[in-house]
ROZA-880963 format. One line per 4 residues: number of its first residue (from 1); for each residue x, y, z negated of C-alpha. Coordinates in Angstrom, 2 decimals, decimal comma, padded with zeros to 5 digits, always signed. Last residue first. Layout:
residues N
NUM	X:Y:Z; ...
end
This chain:
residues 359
359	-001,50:-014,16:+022,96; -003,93:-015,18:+020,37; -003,33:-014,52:+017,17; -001,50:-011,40:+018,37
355	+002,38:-009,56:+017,20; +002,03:-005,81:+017,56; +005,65:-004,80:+017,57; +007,80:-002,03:+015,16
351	+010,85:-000,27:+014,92; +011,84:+001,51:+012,06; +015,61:+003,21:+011,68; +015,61:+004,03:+014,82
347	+019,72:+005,31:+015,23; +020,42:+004,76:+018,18; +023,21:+002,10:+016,90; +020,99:+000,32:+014,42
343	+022,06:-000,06:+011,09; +019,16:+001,49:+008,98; +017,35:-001,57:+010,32; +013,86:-001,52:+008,97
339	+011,29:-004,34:+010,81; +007,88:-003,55:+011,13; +005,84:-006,72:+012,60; +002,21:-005,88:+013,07
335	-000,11:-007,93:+012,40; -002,71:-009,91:+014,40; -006,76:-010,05:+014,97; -008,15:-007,99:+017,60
331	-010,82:-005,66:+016,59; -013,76:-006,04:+014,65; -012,37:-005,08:+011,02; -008,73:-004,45:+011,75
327	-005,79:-002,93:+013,88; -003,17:-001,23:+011,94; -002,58:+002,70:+011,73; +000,95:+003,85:+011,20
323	+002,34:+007,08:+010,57; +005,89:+008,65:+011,78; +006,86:+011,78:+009,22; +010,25:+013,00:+010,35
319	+008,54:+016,12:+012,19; +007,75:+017,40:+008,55; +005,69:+020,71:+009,31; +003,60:+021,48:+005,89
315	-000,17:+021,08:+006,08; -001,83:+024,29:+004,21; -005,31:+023,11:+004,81; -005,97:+019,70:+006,04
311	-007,41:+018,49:+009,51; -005,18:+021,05:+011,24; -001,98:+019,44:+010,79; -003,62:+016,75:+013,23
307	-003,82:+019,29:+016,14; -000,18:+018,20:+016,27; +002,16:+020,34:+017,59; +004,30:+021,38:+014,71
303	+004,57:+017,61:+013,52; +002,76:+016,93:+010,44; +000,45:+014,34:+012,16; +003,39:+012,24:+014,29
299	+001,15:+009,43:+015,35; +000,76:+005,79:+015,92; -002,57:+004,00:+016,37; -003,68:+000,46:+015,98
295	-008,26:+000,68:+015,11; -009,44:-000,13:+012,23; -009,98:+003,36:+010,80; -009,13:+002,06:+007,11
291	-005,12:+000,65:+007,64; -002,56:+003,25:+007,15; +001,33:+002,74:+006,89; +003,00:+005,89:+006,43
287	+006,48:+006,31:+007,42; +009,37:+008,85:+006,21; +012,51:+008,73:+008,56; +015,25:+011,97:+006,69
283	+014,84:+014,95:+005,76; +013,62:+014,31:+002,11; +012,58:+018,15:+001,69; +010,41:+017,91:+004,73
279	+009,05:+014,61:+003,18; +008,14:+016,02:-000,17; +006,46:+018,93:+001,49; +004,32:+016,84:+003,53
275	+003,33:+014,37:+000,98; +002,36:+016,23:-001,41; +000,40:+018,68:+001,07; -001,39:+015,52:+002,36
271	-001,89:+014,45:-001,23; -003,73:+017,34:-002,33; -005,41:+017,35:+000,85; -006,93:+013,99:+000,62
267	-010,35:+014,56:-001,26; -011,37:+016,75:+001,13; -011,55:+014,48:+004,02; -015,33:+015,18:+004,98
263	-017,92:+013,73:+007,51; -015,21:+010,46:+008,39; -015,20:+009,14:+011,96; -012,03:+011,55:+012,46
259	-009,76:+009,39:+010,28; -007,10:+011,60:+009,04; -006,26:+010,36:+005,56; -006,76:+006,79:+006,55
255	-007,01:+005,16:+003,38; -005,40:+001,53:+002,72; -002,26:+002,50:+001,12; +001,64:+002,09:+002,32
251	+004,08:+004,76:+001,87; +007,74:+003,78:+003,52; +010,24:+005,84:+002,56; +013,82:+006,12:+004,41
247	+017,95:+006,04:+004,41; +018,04:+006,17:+000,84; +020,66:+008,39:-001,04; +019,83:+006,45:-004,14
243	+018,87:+009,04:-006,24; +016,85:+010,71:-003,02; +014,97:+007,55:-002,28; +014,06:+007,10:-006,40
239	+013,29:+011,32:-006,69; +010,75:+010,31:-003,07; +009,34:+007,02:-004,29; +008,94:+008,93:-007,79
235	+006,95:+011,86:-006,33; +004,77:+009,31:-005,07; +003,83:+007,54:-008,27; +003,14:+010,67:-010,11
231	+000,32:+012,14:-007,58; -000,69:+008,68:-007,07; -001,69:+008,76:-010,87; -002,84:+012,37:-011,31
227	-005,17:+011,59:-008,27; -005,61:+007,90:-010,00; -006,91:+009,73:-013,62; -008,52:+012,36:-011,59
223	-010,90:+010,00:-009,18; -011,82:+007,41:-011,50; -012,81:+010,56:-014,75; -015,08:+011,75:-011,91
219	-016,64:+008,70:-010,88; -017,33:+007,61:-014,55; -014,96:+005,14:-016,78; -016,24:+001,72:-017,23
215	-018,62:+001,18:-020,59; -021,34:+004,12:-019,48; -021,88:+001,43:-016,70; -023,62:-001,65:-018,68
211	-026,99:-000,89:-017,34; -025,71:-001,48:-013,81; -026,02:+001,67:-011,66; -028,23:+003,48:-009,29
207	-027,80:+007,33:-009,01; -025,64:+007,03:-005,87; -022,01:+005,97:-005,61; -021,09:+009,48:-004,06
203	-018,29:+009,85:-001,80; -015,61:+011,38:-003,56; -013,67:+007,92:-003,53; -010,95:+008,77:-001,68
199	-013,10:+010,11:+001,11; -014,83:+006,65:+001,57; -011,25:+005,58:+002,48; -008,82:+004,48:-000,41
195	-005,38:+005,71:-001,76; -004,07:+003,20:-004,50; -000,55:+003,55:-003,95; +002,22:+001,33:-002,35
191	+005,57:+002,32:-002,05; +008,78:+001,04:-000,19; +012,09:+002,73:-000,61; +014,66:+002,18:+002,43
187	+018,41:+001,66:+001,81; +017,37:-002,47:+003,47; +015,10:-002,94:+000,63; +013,80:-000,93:-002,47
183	+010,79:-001,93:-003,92; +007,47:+000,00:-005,38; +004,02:-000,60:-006,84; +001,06:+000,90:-007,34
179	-001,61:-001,83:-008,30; -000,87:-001,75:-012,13; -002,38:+001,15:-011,96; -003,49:+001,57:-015,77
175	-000,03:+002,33:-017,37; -000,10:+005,75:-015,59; +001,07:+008,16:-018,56; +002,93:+005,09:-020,79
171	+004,56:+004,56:-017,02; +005,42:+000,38:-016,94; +002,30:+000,00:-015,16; +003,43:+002,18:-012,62
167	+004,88:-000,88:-011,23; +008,40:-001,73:-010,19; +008,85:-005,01:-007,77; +009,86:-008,63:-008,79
163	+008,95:-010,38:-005,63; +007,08:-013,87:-005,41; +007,84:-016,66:-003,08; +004,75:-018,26:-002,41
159	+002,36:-015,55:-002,16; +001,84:-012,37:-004,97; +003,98:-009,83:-006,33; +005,24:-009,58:-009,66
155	+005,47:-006,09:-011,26; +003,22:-006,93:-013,80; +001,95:-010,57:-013,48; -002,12:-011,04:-013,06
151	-002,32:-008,31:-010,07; -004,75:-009,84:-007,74; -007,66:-011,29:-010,04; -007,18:-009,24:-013,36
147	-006,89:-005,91:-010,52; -009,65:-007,00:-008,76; -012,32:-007,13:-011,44; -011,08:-004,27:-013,22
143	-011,70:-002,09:-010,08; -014,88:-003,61:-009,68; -015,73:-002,42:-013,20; -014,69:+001,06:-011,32
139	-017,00:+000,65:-008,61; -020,31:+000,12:-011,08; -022,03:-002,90:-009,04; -025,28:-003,43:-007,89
135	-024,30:-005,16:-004,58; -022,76:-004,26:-001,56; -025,95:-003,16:-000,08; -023,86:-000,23:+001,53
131	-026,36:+002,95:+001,56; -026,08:+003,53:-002,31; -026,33:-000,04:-003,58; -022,91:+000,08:-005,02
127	-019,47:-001,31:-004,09; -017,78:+000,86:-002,10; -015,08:+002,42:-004,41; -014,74:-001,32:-005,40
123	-013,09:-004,29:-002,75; -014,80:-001,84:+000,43; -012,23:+001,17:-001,15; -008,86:-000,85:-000,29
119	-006,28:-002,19:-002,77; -002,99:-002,51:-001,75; -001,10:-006,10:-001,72; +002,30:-006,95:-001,51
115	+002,75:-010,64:-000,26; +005,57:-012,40:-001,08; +006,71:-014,74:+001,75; +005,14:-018,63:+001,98
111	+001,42:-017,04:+002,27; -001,22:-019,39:+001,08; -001,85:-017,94:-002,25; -003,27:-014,74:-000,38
107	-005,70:-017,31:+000,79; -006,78:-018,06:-002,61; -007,16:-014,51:-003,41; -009,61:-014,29:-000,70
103	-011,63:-016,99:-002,31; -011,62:-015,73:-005,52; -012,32:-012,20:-004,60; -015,73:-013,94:-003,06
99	-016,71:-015,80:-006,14; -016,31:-012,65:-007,91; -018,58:-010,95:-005,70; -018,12:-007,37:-004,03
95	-021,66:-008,16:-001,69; -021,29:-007,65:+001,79; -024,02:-005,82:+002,98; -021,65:-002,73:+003,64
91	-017,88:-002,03:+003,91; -016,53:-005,39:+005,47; -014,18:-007,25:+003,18; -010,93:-007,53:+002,45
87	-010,04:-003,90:+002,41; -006,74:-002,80:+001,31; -003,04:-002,36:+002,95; -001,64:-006,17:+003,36
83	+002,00:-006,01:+003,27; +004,00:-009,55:+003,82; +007,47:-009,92:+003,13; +011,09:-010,99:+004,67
79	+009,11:-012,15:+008,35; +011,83:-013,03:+010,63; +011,39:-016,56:+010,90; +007,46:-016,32:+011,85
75	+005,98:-019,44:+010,69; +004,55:-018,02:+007,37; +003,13:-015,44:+010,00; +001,35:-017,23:+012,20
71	+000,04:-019,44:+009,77; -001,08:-016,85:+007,63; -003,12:-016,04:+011,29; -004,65:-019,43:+011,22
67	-005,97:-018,88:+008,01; -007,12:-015,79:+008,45; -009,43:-016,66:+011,73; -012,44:-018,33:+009,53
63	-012,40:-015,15:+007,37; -012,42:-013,35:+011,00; -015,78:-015,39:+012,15; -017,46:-014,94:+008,67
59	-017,51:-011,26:+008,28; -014,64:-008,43:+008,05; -011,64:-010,43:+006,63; -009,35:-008,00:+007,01
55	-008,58:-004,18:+007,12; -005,09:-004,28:+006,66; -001,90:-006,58:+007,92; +001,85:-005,71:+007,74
51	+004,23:-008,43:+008,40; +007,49:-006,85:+006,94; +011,25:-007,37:+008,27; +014,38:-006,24:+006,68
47	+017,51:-005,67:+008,82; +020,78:-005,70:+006,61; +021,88:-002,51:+004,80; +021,64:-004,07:+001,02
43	+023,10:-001,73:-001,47; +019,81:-000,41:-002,97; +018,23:-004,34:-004,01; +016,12:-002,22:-006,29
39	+013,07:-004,73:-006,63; +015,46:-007,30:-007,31; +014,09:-011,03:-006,77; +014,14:-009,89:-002,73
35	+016,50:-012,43:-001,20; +016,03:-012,96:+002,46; +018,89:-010,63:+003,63; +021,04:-012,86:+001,65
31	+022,40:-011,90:-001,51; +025,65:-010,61:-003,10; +024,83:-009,85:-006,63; +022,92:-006,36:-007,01
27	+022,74:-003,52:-009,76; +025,86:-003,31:-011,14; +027,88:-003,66:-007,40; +025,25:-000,99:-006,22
23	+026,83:+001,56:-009,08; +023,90:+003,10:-011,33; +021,92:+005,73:-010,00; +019,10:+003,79:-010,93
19	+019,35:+004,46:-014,47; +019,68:+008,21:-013,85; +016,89:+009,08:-011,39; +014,17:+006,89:-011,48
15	+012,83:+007,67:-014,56; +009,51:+006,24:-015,06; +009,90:+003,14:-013,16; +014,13:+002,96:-013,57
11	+013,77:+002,96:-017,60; +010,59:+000,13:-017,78; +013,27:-001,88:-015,83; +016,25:-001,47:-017,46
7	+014,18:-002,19:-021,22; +012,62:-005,13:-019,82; +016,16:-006,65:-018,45; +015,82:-006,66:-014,41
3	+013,85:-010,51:-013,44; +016,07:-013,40:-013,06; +017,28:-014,47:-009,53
end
């Protein structure tokens, strides 16, 4: 399937309301379950299946384990696309090297399905000498390091079968975040957005820097320019899902908004709130797909009841938020297969199953 016409294209990622309100029968040829050339594929209702992965390679031993879990999945029948949410290294005394994004990005080139890929803050928020020995790196050169390496096409995904999806790229205000992109499968609208631990990059990078790092924008220009960014980006997922009269939204980043390990979380409550309020407007199944804390976890954190809510000031109550954690760094190595179904007869729109390496 060809790509959308440039002009279509450019019109439904930074409008999103008018162009892609636009009669199914306009927008999509009949097409298998399996077929995911148009990134608004809105009149599809058959199941949809992701492999969704985060938080991995940490250290030699799991980089000698990926390969044998892309084998897992690529032989998995039911797998439509692989999401992997950030992170592909460990956090500290690994060094952010090109040589080492190369390698990774060759196993990304491995996977049969398209693979959506998030960045994660150990790739370039975390990669400075200040308490990480990660290397003498500026964070946001990093940042141009992975997205030449990872994002080369423009609202092209990456593995074996690629994926035309909308990027902010194609938003004059946003062009930069190339990164965030977004889909629509099975009357559900999938986002990604670059939203990374280390408090979403507030924590300091220290006073060390390369010589040449007055030539990559600062810490504090990084952290407004993506907050306006994400900001943007995930409005958009929620004016796309209610233009379409989507069934869901799926957010996917690497950060874990909530992780308790963390000293502060300030730099998330802006996007909490967001979030929250969007989603009790929406109404209807909203999931977040986490990676960051490492460890599997599923939780309901702007339900009424949850001590969660009070992690963040002014938390709306949106009991149709469901969020994901996936298991990473250390832990045991699988994915976890999400599959969307907005046909199911009780109604669960997402179900999920932790699918092992090793059994």
């Amino acid at each position: 399937m060809q790509p959308l016409h440039a002009a279509y294209f450019a019109l439904c990622a930074t409008l999103l309301v008018s162009a892609c309100s636009t009669p199914d029968s306009a927008l999509v040829p009949a097409s298998p379950a399996k077929s995911v050339g148009n990134p608004l594929n809105t009149g599809a209702a058959n199941p949809f299946t992701l492999a969704v992965i985060g938080d991995m390679p940490y250290g030699p031993a799991k980089r000698d384990s990926i390969p044998m879990l892309i084998d897992l999945i690529n032989s998995d029948p039911k797998v439509d696309v692989v999401v992997h949410l950030g992170d592909i290294k460990a956090g500290s005394k690994t060094p952010c090297t090109d040589a080492y994004f190369a390698d990774i990005r060759g196993l990304f080139d491995t996977f049969k399905d398209p693979l959506v890929y998030t960045p994660g803050d150990n790739e370039w928020t975390d990669c400075h000498q200040s308490g990480k020995s990660n290397g003498l790196y500026t964070p946001t050169e990093r940042l141009a390091a992975v997205r030449a390496l990872f994002f080369p096409v423009a609202g092209q995904t990456l593995g074996g079968r690629k994926m035309q999806v909308l990027t902010q790229a194609d938003d004059p205000a946003n062009s930069a975040y190339v990164e965030n992109a977004m889909f629509v499968q099975s009357r559900v609208v999938f986002a990604t957005a670059n939203i990374t631990g280390s408090n979403n990059d507030l924590a300091p990078w220290g006073p060390l820097l390369p010589a040449d790092a007055g030539n990559y924008p600062s810490q504090a220009q990084e952290y407004a320019s993506r907050a306006q960014a994400n900001a943007a980006w995930i409005d958009k997922a929620f004016d796309l899902a209610a233009s379409t009269d989507a069934v869901g939204v799926v957010l996917a980043f690497q950060a874990d908004m909530w992780d308790p390990a963390e000293p502060t979380l300030t730099g998330f409550d802006a996007l909490v709130q967001q979030i929250g309020t969007r989603a009790a407007a929406f109404g209807k199944p909203v999931l977040l797909l986490e990676g960051d804390s490492h460890a599997f976890e599923v939780q309901y954190p702007y339900s009424a009841s949850s001590p969660m809510r009070l992690v963040h000031p002014n938390t709306p109550v949106a009991e149709n938020v469901t969020r994901i954690v996936v298991e990473g760094s250390a832990g045991r190595t699988e994915y976890v297969r999400l599959t969307v179904d907005p046909k199911t007869k009780d109604g669960s729109l997402f179900t999920w199953e932790r699918v092992p390496l090793a059994p």
